[in-house]
MARMIRO-447675 format. One record per residue (C-alpha): residue number from 1; residue in three letters; chain; x, y, z. Coordinates in steps of 0.02 Angstrom, whole numbers. Each point is the difference from the previous one (the first is absolute). Layout:
REM MARMIRO-447675
     k     r   c       px       py       pz
   NUM   ALA   A        X        Y        Z
...
//
This chain:
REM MARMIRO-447675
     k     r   c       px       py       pz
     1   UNK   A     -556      562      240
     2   UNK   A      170       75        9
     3   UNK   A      161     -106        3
     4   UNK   A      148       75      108
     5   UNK   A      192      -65      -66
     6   UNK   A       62       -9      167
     7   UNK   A      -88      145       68
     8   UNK   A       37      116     -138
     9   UNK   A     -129       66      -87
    10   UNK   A      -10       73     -170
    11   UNK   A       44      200       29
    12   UNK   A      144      -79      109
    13   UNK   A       75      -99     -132
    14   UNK   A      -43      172     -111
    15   UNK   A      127       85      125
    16   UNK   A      116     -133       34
    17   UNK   A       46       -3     -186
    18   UNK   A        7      187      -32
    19   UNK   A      135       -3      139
    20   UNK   A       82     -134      -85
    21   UNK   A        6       74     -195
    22   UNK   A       58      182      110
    23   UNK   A      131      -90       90
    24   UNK   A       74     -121     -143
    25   UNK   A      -46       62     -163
    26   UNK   A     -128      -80     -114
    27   UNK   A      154      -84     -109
    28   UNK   A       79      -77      173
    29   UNK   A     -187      -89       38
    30   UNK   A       24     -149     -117
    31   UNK   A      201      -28       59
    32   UNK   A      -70        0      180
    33   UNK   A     -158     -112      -39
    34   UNK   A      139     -133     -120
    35   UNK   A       92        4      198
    36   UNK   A     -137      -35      104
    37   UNK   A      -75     -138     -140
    38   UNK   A      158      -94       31
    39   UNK   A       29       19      169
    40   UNK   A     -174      -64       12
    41   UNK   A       51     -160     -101
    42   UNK   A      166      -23      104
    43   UNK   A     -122       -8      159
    44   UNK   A     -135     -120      -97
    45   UNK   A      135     -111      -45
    46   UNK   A       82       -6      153
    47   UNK   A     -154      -62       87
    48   UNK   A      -18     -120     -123
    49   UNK   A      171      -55       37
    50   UNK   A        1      -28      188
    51   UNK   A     -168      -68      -35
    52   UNK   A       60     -135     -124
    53   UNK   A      157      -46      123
    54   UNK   A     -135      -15      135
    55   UNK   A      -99     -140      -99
    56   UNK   A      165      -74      -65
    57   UNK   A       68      -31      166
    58   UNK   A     -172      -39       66
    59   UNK   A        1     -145     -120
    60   UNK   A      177      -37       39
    61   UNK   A      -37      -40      179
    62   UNK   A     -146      -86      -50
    63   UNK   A     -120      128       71
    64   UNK   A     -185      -32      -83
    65   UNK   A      -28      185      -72
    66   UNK   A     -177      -50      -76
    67   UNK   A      -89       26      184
    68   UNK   A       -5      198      -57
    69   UNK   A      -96      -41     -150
    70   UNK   A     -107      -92       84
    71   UNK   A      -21      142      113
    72   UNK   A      -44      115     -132
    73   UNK   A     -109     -107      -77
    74   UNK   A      -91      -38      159
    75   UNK   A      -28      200       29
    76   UNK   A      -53       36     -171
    77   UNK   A     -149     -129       22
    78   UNK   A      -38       83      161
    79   UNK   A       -2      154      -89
    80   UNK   A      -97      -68     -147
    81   UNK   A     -118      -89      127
    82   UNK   A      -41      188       85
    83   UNK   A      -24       75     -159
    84   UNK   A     -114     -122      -45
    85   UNK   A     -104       29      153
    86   UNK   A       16      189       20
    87   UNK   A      -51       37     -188
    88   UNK   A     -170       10       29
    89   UNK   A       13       77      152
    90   UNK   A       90      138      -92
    91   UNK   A     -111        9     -146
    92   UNK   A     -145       40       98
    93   UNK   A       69      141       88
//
């Protein structure tokens, strides 16, 4: 079975880098990969910021946030529960 990373496959990732080494230089790779790391982070962190004020002023207000775990929950029996029943269903195919 062959995995795609969105799309890509492997001689297009092959080419994709070759392009990048031509146009930046093998020593410029790691400076550029360090910038995208943290950009990266900066993003993550952000999220996790407006996520946190989100909840904070959810609790503030006295909205009950514990209905979306309870959600979650909820579908990850569901999902459990189909597993359960398509198992053998898959086995014996």
């Amino acid at each position: 079975m062959k995995t795609h990373l969105l799309f890509i496959s492997g001689p297009e990732i092959f080419v994709i880098i070759l392009i990048v080494v031509m146009l930046f230089g093998a020593k410029r790779i790691p400076e550029i990969a360090r910038g995208l790391g943290k950009g990266m982070r900066q993003i993550k962190d952000a999220t996790n910021d407006i996520k946190n004020e989100i909840n904070e002023t959810a609790k503030n207000q006295g909205i009950d946030t514990e209905f979306a775990k309870d959600i979650k929950k909820s579908v990850e029996d569901v999902k459990d529960n189909i597993d359960d029943f398509t198992g053998p269903i898959k086995r014996s195919l």
